[in-house]
C-alpha positions in Angstrom: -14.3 -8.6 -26.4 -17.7 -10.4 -26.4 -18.5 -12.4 -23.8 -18.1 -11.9 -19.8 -15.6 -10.0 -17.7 -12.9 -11.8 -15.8 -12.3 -9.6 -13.8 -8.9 -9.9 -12.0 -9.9 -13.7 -10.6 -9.6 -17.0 -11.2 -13.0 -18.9 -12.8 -14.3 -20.4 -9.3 -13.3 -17.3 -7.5 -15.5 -15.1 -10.2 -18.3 -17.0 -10.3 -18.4 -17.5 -6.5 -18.3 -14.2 -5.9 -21.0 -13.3 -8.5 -23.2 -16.1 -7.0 -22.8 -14.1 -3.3 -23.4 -10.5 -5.0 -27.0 -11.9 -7.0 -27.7 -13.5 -3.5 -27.5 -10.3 -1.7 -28.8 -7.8 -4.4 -32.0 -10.6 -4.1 -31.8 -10.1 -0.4 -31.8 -6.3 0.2 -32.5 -5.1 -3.0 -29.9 -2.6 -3.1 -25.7 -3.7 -3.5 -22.8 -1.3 -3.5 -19.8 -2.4 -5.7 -18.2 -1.3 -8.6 -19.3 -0.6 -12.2 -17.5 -3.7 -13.9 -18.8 -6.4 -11.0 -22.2 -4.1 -11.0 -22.6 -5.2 -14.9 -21.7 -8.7 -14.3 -24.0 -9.4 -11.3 -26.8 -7.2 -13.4 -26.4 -10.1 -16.1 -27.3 -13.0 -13.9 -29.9 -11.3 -11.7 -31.8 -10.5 -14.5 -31.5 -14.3 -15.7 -33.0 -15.5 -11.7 -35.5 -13.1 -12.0 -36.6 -14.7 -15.4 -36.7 -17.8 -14.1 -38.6 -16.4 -11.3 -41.1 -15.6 -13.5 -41.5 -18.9 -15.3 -42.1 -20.5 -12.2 -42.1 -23.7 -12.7 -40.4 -26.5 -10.9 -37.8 -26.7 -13.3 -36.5 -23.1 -12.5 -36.9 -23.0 -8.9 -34.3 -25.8 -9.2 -31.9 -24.1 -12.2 -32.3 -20.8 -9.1 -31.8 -23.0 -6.3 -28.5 -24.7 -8.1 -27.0 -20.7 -8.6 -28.5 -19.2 -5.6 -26.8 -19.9 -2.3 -29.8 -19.3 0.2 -33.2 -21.2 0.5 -34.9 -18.3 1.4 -33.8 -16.0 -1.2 -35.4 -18.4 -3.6 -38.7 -18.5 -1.8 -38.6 -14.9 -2.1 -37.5 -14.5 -5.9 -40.0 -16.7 -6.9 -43.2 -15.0 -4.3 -42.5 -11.8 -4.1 -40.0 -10.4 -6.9 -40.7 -12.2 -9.9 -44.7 -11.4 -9.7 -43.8 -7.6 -9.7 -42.1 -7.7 -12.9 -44.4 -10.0 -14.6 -45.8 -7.4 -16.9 -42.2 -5.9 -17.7 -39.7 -7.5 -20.4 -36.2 -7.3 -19.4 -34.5 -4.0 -17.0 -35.4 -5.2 -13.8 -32.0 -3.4 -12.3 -30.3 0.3 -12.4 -26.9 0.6 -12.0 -26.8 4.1 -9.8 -23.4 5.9 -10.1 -22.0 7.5 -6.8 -18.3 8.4 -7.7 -15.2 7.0 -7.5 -13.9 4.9 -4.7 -11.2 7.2 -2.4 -8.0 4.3 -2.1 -8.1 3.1 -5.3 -10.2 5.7 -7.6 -12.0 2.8 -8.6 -15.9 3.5 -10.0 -18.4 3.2 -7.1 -22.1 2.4 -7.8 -25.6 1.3 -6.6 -27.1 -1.6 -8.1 -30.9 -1.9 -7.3 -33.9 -3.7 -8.7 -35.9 -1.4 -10.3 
């Protein structure tokens, strides 16, 4: 199937909760969730930290519209996004740890590179 994961939630719960996990991976740099929701959130982190690296008003406002917290922007956009200026794409890893003890489900790291 091409196209996004649903995820076992309804549209406004999926996105919310996408919106919170690029927030905090933004924040700290380092998230702990599973693989599915790890390759979901890896989708639109990479999109901020494009925009980051345009820069331009116009992008800070497209972030600041998806990212819940002021100064995560501020941060994307003067600290993150110039350290990947020279790279192309891949600005996170998705770090397997093993799977989760209730539920068996898939446990990983997701990190900016």
């Amino acid at each position: 199937m091409k196209g996004h994961r649903k995820l076992g939630r309804t549209t406004a719960h999926r996105n919310a909760m996408l919106r919170n996990q690029v927030t905090d991976l933004l924040r700290a740099g380092r998230i702990s969730t599973t693989l599915n929701k790890a390759k979901e959130t890896r989708r639109m982190a990479e999109k901020m930290i494009t925009l980051g690296k345009r820069g331009d008003l116009h992008a800070r406002r497209q972030a600041m519209a998806y990212i819940y917290d002021e100064a995560v922007v501020v941060k994307l956009f003067d600290d993150i996004a110039p350290a990947y200026a020279d790279r192309n794409g891949g600005y996170t890893r998705i770090l397997k740890l093993g799977p989760r003890q209730g539920d068996n489900a898939e446990v990983v790291f997701l990190e900016l590179v």
